[in-house]
C-alpha positions in Angstrom: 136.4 172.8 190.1 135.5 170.4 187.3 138.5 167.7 186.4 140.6 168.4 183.4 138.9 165.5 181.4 135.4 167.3 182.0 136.8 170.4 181.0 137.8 168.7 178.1 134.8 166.6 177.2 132.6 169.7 177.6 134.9 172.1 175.0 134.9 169.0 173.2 131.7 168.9 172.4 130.6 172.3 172.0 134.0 172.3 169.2 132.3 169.6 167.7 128.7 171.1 167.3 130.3 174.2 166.4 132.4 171.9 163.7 129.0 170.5 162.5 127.2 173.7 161.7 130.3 175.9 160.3 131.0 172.9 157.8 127.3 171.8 156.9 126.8 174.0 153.8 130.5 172.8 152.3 129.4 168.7 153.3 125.8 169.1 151.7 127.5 170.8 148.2 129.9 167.8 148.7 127.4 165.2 149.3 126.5 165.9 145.8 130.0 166.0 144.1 131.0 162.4 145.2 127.1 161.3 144.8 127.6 162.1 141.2 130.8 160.2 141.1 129.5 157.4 143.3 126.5 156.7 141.1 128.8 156.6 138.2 131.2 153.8 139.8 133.4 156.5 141.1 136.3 155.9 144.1 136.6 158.4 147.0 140.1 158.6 147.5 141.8 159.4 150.8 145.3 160.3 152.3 146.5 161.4 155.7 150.3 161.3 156.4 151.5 160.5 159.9 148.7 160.7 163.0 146.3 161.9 159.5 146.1 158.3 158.7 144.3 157.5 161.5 141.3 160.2 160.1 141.7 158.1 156.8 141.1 155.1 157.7 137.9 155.6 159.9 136.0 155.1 156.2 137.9 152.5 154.6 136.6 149.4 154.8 134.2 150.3 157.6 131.3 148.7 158.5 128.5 151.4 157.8 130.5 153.2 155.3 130.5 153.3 151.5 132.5 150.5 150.6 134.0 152.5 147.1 136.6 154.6 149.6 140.7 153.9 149.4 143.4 154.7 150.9 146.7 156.0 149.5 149.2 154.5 152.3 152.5 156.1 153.2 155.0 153.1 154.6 157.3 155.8 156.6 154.1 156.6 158.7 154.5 160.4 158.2 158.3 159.8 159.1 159.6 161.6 155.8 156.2 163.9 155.5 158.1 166.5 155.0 160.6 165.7 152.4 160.4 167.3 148.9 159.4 164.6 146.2 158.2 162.3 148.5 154.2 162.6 148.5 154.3 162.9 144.6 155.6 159.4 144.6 153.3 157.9 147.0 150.8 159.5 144.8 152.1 158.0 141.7 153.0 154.5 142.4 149.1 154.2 144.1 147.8 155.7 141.0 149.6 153.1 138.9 148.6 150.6 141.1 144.4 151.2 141.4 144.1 154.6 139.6 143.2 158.3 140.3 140.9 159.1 137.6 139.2 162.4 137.2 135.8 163.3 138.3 136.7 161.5 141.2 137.0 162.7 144.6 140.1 162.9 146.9 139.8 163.6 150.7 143.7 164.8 151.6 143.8 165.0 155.3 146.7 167.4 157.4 145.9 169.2 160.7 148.5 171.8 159.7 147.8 171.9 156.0 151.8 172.9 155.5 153.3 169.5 155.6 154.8 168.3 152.3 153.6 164.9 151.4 150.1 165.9 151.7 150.4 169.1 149.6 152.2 166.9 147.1 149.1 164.4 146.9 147.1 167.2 146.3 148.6 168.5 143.5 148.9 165.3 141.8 145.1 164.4 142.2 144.5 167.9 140.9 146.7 167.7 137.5 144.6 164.1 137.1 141.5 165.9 137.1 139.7 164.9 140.9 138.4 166.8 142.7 140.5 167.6 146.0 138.9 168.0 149.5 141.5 169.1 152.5 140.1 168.6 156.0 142.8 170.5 157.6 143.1 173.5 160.5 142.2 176.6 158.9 143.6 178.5 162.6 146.7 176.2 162.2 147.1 177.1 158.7 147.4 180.0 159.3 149.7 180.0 161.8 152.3 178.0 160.0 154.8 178.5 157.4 154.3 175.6 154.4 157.3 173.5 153.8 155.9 173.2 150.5 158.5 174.9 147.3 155.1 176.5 146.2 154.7 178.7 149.8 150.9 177.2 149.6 148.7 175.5 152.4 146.3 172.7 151.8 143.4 174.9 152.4 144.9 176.9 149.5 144.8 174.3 147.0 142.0 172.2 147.4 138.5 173.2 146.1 136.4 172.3 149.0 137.6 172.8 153.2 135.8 170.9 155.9 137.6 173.0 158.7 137.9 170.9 161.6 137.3 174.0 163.8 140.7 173.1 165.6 143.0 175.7 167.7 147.2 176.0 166.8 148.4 173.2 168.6 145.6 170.5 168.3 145.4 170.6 172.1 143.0 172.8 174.1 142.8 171.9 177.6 145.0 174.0 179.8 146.7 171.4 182.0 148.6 173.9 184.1 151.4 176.6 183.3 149.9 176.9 179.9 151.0 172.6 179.1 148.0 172.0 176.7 146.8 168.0 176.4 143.5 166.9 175.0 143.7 166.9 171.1 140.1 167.3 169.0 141.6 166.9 165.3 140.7 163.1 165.2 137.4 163.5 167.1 136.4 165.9 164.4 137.9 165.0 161.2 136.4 161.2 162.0 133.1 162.7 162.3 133.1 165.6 159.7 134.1 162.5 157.4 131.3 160.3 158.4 128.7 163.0 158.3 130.1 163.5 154.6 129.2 159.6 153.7 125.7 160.2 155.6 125.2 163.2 153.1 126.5 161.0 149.9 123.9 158.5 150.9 121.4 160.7 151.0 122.2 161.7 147.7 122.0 158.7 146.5 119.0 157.5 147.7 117.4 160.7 146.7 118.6 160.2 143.3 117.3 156.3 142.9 120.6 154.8 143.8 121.4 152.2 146.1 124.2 153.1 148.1 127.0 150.7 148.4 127.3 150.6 152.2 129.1 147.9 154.1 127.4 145.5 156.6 129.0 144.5 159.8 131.2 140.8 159.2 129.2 139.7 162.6 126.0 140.0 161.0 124.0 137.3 158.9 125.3 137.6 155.2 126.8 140.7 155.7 130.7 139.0 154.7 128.7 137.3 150.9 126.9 140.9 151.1 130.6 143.0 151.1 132.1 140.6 149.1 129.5 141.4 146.1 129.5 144.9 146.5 133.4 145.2 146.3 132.8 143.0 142.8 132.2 146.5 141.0 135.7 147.9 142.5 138.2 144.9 141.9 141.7 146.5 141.5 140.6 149.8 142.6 140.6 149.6 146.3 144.1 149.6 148.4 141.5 147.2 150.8 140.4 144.5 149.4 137.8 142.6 150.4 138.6 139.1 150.9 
């Protein structure tokens, strides 16, 4: 009988392909929204409140990655995700601080899509005019009653979905007496998010732009190389570049 970790790696995977293929049309129609912004000197915003964050912040600041993506942060780590007022704020006091400006691009990231803060963010980057991406759990979703005053879901409110393809519960390795262990949301949402900023390269290379993508700091010139592409974005990235 194969192990519970090759059970896993092998449902793992075929999630994953199956992520890739349901999701492609929605990433190609994308890689040309934020190409658009991109070429322009757009950001490409992201938030994820509590384990979320950990999706975000696979393309900020990451070597191989545009180098025009930030991060809204949350400092109770998802702690207060759920309390009424709270995710506006965050939204707010980041905007202040290195602007959400419309035309741009949001990614808001929540497994369950019902969660407050991120629903919050949402709406905020939609009354400024951005356009708002949710990579989220449609099966979850659906499961789940919002927290939200509205009675909406991510999925409900932003205009594109990247589905992470995901089952209620995150988990989906039966461990025994129906205990589930083995998460795929960050597994997926990390790649779904890379393949998005392969697509937006593509775009932009196919339109005559250089894409501003970020070198490893171990490689020759790469740190001079970083430093003058984040030139364009001073005050606009929650990262800076020293």
């Amino acid at each position: 009988m194969p192990s519970l970790a090759d059970r896993y790696y092998a449902a793992a995977i075929a999630l994953l392909q199956r992520a890739r293929e349901q999701n492609a049309p929605v990433l190609r129609q994308l890689g040309a929204v934020i190409g658009e912004s991109v070429a322009r000197g757009g950001v490409v915003h992201t938030f994820g409140s509590g384990h979320s964050e950990v999706i975000s912040r696979e393309i900020i600041g990451r070597a191989g990655g545009l180098v025009c993506v930030s991060g809204i942060p949350d400092p109770s780590g998802g702690f207060v995700e759920n309390l009424v007022g709270y995710g506006a704020k965050l939204a707010e006091r980041y905007d202040r601080q290195h602007g959400l400006l419309a035309g741009e691009t949001i990614i808001v990231i929540s497994n369950s899509g019902k969660n407050s803060s991120p629903i919050e963010v949402a709406l905020y980057a939609k009354q400024k005019g951005l356009t708002v991406v949710g990579l989220t759990c449609v099966a979850m979703a659906q499961t789940a009653s919002t927290v939200h005053p509205d009675g909406k879901k991510l999925h409900e409110i932003a205009d594109h979905v990247l589905d992470n393809c995901g089952v209620p519960g995150d988990a989906l390795t039966d461990t025994g007496g129906g205990l589930m262990a083995g998460p795929t949301s960050t597994l997926v949402g990390a790649t779904l998010l890379n393949l998005l900023q392969l697509e937006v390269i593509d775009w932009l290379r196919a339109h005559g732009h250089e894409p501003p993508v970020l070198r490893s700091q171990n490689l020759p010139g790469a740190i001079e190389s970083n430093r003058a592409l984040a030139k364009k974005y001073s005050g606009r990235l929650s990262r800076q570049l020293a």
